[in-house]
PDBQT receptor file of N, H, CA, C and O in Angstrom, charges set to zero:
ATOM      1  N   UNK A   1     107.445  60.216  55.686  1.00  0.00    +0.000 N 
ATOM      2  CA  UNK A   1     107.437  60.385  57.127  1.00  0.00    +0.000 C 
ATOM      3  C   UNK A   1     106.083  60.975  57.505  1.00  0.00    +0.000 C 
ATOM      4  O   UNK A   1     105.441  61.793  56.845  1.00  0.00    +0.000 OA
ATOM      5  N   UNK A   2     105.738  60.401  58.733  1.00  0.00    +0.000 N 
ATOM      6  H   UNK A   2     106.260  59.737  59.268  1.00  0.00    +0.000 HD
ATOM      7  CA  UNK A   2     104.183  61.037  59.327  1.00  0.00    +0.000 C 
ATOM      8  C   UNK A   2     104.246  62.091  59.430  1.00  0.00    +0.000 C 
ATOM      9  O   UNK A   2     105.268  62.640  59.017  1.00  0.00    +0.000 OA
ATOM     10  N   UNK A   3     103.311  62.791  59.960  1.00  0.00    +0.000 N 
ATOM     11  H   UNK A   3     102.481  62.345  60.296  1.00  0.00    +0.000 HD
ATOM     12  CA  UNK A   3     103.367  64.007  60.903  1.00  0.00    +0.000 C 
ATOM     13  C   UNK A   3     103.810  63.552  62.165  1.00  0.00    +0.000 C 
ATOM     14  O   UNK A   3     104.671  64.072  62.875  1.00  0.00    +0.000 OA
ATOM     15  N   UNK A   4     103.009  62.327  62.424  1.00  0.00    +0.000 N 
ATOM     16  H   UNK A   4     102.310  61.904  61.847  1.00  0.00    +0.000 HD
ATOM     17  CA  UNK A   4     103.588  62.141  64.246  1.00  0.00    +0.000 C 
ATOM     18  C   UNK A   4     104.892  61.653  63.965  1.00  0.00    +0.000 C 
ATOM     19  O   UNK A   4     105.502  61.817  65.021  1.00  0.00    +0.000 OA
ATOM     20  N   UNK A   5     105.766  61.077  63.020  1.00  0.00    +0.000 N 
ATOM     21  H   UNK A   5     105.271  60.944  62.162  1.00  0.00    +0.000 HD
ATOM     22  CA  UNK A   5     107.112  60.801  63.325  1.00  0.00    +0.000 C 
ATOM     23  C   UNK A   5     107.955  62.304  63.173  1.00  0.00    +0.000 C 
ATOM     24  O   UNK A   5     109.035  62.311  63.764  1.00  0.00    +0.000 OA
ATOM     25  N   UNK A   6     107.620  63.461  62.514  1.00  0.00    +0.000 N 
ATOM     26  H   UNK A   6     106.743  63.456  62.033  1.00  0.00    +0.000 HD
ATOM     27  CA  UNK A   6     108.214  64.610  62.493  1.00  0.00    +0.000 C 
ATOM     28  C   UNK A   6     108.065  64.843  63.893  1.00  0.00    +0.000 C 
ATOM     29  O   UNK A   6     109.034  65.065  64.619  1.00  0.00    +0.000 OA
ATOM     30  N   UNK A   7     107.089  64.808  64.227  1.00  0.00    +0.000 N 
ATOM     31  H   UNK A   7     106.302  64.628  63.636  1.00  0.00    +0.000 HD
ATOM     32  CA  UNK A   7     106.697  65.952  65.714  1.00  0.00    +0.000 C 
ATOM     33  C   UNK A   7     107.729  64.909  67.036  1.00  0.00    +0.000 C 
ATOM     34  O   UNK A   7     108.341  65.217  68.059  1.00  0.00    +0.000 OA
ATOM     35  N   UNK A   8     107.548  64.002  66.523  1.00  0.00    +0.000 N 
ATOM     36  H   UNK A   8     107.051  63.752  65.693  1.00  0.00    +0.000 HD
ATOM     37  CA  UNK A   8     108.970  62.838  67.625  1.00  0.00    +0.000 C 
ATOM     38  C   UNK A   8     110.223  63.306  67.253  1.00  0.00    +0.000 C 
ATOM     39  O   UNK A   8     111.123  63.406  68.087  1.00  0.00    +0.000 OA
ATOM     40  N   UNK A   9     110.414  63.684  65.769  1.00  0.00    +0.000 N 
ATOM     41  H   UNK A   9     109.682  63.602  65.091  1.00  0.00    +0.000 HD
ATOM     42  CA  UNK A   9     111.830  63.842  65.762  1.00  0.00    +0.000 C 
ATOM     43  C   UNK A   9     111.992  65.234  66.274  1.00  0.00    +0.000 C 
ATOM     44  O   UNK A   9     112.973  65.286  67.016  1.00  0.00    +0.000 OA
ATOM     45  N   UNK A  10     111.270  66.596  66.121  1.00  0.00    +0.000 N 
ATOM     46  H   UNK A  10     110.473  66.553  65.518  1.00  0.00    +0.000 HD
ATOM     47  CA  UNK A  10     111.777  67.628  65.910  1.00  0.00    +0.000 C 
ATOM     48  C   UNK A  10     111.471  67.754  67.813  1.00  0.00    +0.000 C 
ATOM     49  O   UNK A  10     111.959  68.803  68.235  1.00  0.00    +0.000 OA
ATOM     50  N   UNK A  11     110.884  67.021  68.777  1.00  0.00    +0.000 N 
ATOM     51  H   UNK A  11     110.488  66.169  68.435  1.00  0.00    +0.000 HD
ATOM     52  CA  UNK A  11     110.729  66.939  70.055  1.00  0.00    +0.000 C 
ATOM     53  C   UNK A  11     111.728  66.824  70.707  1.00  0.00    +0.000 C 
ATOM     54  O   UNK A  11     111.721  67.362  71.814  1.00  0.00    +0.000 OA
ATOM     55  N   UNK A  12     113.218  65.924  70.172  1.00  0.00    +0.000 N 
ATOM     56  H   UNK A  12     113.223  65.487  69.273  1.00  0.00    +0.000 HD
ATOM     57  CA  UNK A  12     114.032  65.436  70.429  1.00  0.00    +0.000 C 
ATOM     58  C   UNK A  12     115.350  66.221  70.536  1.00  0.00    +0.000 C 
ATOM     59  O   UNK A  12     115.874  66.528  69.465  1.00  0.00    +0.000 OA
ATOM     60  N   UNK A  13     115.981  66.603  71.713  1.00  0.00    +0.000 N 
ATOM     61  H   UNK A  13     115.556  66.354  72.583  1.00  0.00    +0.000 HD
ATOM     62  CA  UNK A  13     117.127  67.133  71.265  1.00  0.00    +0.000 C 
ATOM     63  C   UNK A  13     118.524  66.812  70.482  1.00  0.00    +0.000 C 
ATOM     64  O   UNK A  13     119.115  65.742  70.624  1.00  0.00    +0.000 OA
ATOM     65  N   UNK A  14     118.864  67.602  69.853  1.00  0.00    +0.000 N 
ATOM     66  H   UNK A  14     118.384  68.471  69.738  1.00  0.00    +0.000 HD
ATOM     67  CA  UNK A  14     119.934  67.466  68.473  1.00  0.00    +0.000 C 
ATOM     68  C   UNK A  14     121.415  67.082  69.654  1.00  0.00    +0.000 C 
ATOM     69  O   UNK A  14     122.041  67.603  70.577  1.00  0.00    +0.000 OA
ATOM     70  N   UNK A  15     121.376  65.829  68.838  1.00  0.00    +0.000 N 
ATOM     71  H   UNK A  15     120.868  65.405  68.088  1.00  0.00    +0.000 HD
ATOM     72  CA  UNK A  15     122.393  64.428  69.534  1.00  0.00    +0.000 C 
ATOM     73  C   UNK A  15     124.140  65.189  69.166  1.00  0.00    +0.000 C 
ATOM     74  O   UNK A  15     124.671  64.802  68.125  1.00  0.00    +0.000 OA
ATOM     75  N   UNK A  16     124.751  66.005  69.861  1.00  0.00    +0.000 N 
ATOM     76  H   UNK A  16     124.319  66.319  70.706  1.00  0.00    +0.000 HD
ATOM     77  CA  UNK A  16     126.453  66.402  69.402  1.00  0.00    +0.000 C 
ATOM     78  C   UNK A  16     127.346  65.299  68.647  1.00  0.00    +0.000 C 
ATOM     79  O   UNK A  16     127.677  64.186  69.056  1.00  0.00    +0.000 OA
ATOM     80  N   UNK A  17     127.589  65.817  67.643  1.00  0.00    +0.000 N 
ATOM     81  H   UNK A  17     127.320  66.721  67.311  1.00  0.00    +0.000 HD
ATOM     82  CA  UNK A  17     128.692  64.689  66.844  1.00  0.00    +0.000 C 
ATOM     83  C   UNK A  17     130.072  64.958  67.782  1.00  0.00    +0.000 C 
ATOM     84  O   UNK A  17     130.697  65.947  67.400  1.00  0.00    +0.000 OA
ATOM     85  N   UNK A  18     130.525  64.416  68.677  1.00  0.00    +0.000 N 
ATOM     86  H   UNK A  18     130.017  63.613  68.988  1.00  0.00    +0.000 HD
ATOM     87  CA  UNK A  18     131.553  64.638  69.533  1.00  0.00    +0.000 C 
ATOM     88  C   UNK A  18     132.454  63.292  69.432  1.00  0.00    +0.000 C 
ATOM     89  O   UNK A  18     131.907  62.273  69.856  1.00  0.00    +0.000 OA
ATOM     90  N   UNK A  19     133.783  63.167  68.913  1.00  0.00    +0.000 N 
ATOM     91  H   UNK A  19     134.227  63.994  68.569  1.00  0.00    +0.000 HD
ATOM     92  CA  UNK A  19     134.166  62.448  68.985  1.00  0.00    +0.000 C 
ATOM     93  C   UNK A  19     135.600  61.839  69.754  1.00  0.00    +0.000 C 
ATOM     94  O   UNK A  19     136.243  60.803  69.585  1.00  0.00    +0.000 OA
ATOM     95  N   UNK A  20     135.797  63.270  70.881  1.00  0.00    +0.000 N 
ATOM     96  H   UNK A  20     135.274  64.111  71.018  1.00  0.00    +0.000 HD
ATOM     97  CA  UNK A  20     135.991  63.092  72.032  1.00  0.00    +0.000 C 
ATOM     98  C   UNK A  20     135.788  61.988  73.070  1.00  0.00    +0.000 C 
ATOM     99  O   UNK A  20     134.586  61.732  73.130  1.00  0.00    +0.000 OA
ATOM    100  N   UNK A  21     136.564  61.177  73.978  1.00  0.00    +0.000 N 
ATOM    101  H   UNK A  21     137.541  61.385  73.929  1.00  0.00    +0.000 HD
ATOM    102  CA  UNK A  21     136.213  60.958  75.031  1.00  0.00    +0.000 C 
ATOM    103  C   UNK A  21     135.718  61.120  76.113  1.00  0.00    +0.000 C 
ATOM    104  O   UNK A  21     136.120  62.125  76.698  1.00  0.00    +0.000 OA
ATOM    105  N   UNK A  22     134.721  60.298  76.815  1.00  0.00    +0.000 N 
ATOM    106  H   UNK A  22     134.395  59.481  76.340  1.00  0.00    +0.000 HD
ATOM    107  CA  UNK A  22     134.293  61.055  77.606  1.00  0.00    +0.000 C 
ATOM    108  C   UNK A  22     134.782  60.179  78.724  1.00  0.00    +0.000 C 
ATOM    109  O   UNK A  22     135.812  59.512  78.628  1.00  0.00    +0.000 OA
ATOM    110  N   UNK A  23     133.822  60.207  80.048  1.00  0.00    +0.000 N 
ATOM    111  H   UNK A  23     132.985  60.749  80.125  1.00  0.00    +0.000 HD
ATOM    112  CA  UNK A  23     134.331  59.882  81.233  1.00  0.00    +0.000 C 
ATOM    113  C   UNK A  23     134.799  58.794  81.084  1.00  0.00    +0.000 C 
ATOM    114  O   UNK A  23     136.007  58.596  80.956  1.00  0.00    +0.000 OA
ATOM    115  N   UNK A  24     133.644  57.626  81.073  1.00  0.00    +0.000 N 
ATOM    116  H   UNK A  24     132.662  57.786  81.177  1.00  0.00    +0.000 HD
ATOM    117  CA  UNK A  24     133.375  56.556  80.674  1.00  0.00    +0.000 C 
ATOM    118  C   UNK A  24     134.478  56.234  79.945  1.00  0.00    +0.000 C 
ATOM    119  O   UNK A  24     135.443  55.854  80.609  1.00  0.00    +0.000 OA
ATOM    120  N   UNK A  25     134.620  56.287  78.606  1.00  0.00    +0.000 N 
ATOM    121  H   UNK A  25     133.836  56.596  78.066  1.00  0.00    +0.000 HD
ATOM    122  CA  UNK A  25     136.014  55.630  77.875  1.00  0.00    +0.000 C 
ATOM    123  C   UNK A  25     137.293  55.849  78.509  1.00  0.00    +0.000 C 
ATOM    124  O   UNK A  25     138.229  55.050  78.494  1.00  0.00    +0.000 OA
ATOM    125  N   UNK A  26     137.278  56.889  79.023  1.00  0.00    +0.000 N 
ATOM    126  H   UNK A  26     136.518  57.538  79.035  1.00  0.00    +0.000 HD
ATOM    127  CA  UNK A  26     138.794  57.636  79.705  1.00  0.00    +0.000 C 
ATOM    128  C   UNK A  26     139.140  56.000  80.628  1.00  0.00    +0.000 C 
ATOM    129  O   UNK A  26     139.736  54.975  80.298  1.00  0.00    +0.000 OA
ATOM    130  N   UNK A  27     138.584  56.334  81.598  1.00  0.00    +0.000 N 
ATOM    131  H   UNK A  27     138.099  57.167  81.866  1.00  0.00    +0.000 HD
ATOM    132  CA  UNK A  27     138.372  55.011  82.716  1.00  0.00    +0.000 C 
ATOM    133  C   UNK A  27     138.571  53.596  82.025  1.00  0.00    +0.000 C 
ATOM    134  O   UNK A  27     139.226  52.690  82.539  1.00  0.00    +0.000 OA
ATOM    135  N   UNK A  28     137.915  53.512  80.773  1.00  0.00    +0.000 N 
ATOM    136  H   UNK A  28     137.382  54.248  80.355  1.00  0.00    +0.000 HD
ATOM    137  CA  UNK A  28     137.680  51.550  80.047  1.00  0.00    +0.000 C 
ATOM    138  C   UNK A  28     139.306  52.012  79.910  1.00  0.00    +0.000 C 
ATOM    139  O   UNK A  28     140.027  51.163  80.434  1.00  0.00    +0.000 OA
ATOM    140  N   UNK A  29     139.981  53.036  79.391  1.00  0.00    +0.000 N 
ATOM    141  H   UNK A  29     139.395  53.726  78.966  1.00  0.00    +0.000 HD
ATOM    142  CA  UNK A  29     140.862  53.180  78.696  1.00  0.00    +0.000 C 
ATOM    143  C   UNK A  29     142.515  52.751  79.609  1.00  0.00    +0.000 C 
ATOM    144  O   UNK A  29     143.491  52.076  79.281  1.00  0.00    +0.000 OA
ATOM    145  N   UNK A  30     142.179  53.491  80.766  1.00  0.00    +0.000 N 
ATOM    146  H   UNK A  30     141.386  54.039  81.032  1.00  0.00    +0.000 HD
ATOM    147  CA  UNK A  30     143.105  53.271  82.013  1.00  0.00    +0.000 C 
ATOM    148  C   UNK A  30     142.961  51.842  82.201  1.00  0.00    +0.000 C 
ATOM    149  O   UNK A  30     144.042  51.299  82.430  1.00  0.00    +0.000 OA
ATOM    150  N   UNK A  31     142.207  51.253  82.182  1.00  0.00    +0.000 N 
ATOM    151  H   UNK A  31     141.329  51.693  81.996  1.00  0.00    +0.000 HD
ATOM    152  CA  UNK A  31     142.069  49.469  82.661  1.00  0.00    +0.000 C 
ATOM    153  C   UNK A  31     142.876  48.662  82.178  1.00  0.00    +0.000 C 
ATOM    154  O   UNK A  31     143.308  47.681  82.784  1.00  0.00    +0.000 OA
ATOM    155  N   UNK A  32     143.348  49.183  80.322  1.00  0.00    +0.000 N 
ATOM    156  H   UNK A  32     142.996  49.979  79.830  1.00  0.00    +0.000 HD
ATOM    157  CA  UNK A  32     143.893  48.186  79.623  1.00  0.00    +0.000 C 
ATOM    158  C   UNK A  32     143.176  47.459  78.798  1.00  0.00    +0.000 C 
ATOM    159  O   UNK A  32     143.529  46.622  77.966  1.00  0.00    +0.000 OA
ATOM    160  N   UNK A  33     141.594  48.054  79.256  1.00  0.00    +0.000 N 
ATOM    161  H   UNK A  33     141.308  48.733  79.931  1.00  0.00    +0.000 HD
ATOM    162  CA  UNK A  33     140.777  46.725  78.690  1.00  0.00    +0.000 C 
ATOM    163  C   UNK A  33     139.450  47.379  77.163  1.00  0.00    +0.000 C 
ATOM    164  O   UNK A  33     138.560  47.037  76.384  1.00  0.00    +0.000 OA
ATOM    165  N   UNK A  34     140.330  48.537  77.671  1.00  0.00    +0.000 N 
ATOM    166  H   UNK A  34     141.053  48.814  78.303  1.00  0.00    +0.000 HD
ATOM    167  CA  UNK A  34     139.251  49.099  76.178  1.00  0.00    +0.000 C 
ATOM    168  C   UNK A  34     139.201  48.324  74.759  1.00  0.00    +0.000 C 
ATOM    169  O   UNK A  34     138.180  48.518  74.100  1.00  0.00    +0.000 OA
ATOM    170  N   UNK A  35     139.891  47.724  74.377  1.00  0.00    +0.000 N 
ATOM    171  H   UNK A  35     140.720  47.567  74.912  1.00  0.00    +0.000 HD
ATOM    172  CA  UNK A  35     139.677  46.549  73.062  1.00  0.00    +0.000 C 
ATOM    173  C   UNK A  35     138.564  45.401  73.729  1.00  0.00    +0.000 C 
ATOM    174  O   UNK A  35     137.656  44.870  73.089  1.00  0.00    +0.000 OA
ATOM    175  N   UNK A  36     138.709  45.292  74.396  1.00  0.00    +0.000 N 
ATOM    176  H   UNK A  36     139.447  45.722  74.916  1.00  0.00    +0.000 HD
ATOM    177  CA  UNK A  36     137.656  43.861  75.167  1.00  0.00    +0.000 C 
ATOM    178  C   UNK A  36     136.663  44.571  75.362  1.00  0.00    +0.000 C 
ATOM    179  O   UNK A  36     135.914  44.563  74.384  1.00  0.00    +0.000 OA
ATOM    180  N   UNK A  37     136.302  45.213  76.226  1.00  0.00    +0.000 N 
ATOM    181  H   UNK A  37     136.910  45.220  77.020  1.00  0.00    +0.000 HD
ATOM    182  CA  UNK A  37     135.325  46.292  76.509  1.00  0.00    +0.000 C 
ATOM    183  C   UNK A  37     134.233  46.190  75.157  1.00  0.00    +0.000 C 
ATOM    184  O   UNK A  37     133.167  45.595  74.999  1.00  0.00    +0.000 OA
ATOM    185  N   UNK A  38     135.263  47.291  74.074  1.00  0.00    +0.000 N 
ATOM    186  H   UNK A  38     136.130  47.774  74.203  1.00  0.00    +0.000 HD
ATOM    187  CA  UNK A  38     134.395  47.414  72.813  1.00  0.00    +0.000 C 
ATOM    188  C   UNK A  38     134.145  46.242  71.751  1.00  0.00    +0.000 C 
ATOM    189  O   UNK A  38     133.300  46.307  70.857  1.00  0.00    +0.000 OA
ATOM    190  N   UNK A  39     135.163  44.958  72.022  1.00  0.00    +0.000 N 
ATOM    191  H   UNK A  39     135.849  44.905  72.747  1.00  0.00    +0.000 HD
ATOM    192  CA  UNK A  39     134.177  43.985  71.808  1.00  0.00    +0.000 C 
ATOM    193  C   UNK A  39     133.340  43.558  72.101  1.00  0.00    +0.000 C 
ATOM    194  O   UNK A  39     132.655  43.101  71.186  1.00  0.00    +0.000 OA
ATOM    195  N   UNK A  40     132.914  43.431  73.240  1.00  0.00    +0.000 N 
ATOM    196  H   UNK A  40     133.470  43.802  73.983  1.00  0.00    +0.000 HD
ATOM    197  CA  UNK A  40     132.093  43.143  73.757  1.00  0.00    +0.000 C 
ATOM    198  C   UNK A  40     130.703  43.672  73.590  1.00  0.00    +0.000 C 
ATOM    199  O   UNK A  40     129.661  43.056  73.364  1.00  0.00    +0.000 OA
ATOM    200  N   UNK A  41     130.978  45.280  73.793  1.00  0.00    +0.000 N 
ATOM    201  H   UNK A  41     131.824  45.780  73.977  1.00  0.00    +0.000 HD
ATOM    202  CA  UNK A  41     129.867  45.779  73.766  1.00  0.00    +0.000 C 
ATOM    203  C   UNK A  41     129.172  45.397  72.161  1.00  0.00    +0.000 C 
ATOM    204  O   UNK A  41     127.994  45.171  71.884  1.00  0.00    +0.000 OA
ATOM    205  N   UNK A  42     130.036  45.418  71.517  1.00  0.00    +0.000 N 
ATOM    206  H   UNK A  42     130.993  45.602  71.742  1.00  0.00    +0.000 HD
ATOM    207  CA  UNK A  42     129.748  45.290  69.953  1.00  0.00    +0.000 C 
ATOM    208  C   UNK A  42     129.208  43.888  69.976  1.00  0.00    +0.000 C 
ATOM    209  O   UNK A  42     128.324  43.514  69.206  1.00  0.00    +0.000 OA
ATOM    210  N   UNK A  43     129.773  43.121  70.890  1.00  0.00    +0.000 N 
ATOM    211  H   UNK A  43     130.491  43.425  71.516  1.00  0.00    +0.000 HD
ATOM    212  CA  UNK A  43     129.029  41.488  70.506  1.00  0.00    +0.000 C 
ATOM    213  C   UNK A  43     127.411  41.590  71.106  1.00  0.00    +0.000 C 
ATOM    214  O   UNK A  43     126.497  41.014  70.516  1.00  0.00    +0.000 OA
ATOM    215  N   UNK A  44     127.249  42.168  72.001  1.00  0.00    +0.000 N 
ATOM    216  H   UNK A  44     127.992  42.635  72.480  1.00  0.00    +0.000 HD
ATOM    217  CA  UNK A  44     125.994  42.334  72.614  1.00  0.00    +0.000 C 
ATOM    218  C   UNK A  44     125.159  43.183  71.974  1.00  0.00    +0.000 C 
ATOM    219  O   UNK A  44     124.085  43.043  72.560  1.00  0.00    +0.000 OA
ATOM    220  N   UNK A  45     124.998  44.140  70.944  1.00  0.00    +0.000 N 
ATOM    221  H   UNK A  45     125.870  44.253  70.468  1.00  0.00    +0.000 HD
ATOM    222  CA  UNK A  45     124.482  44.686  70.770  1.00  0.00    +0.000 C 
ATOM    223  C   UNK A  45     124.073  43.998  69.654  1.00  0.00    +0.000 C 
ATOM    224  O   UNK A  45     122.988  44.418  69.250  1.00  0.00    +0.000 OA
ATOM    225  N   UNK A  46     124.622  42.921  68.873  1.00  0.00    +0.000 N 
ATOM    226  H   UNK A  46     125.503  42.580  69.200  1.00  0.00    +0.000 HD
ATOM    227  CA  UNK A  46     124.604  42.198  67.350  1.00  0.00    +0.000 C 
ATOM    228  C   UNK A  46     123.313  41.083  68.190  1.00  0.00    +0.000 C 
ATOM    229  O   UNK A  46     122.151  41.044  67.785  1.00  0.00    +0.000 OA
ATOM    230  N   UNK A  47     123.916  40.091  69.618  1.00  0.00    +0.000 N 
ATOM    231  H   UNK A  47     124.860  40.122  69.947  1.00  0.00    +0.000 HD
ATOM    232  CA  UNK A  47     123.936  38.871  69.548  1.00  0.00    +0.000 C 
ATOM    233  C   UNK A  47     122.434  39.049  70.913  1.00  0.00    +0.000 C 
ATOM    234  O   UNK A  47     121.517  38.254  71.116  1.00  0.00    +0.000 OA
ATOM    235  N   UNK A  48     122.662  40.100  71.459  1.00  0.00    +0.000 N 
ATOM    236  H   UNK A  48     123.407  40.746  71.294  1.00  0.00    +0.000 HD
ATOM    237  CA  UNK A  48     121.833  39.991  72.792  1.00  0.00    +0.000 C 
ATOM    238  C   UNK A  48     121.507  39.521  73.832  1.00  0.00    +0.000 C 
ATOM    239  O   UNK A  48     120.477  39.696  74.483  1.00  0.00    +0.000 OA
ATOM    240  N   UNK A  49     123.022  38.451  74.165  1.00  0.00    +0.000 N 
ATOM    241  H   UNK A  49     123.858  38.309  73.636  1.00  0.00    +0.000 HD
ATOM    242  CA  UNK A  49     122.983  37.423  75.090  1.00  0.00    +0.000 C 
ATOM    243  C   UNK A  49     124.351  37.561  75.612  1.00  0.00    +0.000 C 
ATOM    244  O   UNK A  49     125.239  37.206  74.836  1.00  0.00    +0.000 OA
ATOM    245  N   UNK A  50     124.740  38.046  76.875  1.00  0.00    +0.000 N 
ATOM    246  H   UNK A  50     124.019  38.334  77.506  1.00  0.00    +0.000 HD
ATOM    247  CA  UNK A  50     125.422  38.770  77.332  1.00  0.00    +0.000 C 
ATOM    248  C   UNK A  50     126.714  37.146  77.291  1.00  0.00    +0.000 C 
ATOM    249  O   UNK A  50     127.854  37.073  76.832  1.00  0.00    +0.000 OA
ATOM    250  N   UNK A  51     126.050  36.340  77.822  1.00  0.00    +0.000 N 
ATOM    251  H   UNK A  51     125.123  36.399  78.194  1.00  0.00    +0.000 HD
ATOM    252  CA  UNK A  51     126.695  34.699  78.052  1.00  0.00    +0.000 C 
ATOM    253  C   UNK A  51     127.162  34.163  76.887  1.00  0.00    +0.000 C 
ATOM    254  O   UNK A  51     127.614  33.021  76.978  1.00  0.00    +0.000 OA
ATOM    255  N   UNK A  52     127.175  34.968  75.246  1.00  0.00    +0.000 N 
ATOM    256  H   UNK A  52     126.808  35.895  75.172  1.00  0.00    +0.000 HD
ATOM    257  CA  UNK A  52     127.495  34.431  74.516  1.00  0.00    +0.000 C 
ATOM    258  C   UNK A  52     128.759  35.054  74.361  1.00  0.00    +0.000 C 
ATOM    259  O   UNK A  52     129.774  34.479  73.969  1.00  0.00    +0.000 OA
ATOM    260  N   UNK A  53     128.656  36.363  74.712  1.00  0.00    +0.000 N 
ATOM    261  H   UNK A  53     127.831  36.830  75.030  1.00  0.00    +0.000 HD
ATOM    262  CA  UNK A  53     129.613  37.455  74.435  1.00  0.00    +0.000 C 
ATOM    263  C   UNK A  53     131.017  37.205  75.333  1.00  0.00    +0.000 C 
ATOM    264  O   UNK A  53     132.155  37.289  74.871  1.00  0.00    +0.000 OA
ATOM    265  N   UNK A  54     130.643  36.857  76.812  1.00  0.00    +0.000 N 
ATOM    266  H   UNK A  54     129.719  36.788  77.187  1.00  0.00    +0.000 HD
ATOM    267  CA  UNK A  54     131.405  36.558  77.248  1.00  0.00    +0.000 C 
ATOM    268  C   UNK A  54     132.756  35.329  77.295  1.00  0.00    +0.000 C 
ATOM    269  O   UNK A  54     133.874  35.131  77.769  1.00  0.00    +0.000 OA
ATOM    270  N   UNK A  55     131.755  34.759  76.475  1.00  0.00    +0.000 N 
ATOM    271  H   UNK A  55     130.846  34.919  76.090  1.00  0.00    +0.000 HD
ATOM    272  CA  UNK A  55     132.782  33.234  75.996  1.00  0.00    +0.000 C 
ATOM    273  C   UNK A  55     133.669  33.592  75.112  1.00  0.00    +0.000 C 
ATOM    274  O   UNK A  55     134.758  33.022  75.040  1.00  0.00    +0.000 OA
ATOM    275  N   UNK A  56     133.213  34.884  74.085  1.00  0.00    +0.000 N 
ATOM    276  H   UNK A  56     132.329  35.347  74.144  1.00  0.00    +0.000 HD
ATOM    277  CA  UNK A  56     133.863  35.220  73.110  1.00  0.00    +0.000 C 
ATOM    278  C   UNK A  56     135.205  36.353  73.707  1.00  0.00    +0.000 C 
ATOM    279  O   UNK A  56     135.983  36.693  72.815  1.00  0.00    +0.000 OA
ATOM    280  N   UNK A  57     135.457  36.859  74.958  1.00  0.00    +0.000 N 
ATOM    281  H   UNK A  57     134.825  36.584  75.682  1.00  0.00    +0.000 HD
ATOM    282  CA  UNK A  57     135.966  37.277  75.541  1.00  0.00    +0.000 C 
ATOM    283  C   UNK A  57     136.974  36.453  76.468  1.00  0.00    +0.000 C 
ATOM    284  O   UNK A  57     138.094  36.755  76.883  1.00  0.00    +0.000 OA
ATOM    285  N   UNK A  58     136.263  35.412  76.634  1.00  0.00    +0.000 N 
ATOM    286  H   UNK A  58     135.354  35.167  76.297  1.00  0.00    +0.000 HD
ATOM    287  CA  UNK A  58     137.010  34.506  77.348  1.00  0.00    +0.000 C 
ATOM    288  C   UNK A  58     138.256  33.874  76.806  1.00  0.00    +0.000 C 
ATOM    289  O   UNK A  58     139.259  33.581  77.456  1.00  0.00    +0.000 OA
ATOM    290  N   UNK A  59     138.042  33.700  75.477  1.00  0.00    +0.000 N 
ATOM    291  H   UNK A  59     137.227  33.938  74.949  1.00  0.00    +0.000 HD
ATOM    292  CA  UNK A  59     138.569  32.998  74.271  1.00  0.00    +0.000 C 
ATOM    293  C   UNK A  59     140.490  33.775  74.383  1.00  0.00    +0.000 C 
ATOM    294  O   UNK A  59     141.655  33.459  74.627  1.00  0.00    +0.000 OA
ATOM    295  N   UNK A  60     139.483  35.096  73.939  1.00  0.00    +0.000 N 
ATOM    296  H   UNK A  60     138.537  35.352  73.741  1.00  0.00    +0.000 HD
ATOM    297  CA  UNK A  60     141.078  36.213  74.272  1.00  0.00    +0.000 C 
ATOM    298  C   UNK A  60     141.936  35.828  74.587  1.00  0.00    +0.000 C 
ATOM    299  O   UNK A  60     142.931  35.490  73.947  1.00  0.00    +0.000 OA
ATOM    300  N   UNK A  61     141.605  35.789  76.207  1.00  0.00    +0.000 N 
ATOM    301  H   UNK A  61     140.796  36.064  76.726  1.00  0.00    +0.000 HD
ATOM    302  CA  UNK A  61     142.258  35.817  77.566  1.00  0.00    +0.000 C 
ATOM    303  C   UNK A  61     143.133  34.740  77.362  1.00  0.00    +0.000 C 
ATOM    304  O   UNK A  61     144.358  34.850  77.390  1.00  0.00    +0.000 OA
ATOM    305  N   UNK A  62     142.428  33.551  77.128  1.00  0.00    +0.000 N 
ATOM    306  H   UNK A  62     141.432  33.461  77.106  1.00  0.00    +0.000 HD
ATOM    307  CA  UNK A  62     142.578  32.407  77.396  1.00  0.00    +0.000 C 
ATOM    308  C   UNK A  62     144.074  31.739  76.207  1.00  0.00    +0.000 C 
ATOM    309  O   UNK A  62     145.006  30.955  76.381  1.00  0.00    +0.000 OA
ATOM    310  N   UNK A  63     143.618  32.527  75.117  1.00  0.00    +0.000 N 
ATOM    311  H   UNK A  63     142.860  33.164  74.975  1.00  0.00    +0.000 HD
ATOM    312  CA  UNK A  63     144.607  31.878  73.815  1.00  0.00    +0.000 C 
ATOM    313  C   UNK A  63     146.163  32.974  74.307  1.00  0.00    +0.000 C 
ATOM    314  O   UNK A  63     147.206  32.893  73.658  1.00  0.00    +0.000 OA
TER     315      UNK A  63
C-alpha cells in the first residue's frame, strides 16, 4: 500500500458494521417487495443496465 492510499484510507470515516434496518429497508419491507427490490439491486450492480434487470423482474411477476 502507498502512502497516498494510507492517507485516503485513514481520511475516511470508519464505515459501522450495523446489521440492523434502516429507513430505507423498513419501507422496501412494508411494500411486499423487498425480495424483488434486492434482486434487483443485486442484478444491477453485477450487469449495469438497469433494462436488463428489469426483464429479469418482469419474469417473476409474470410466471
Amino acid at each position: 500500500m502507498s502512502s497516498q492510499d494510507r492517507m485516503n484510507t485513514a481520511s475516511q470515516p470508519p464505515v459501522a458494521d450495523d446489521d440492523e434496518p434502516d429507513e430505507w429497508d423498513k419501507r422496501i419491507e412494508k411494500t411486499g417487495c423487498a425480495e424483488e427490490n434486492m434482486r434487483l439491486t443485486d442484478c444491477y450492480a453485477v450487469k449495469r443496465d438497469w433494462r436488463i434487470c428489469a426483464d429479469e423482474v418482469r419474469k417473476d411477476i409474470t410466471e
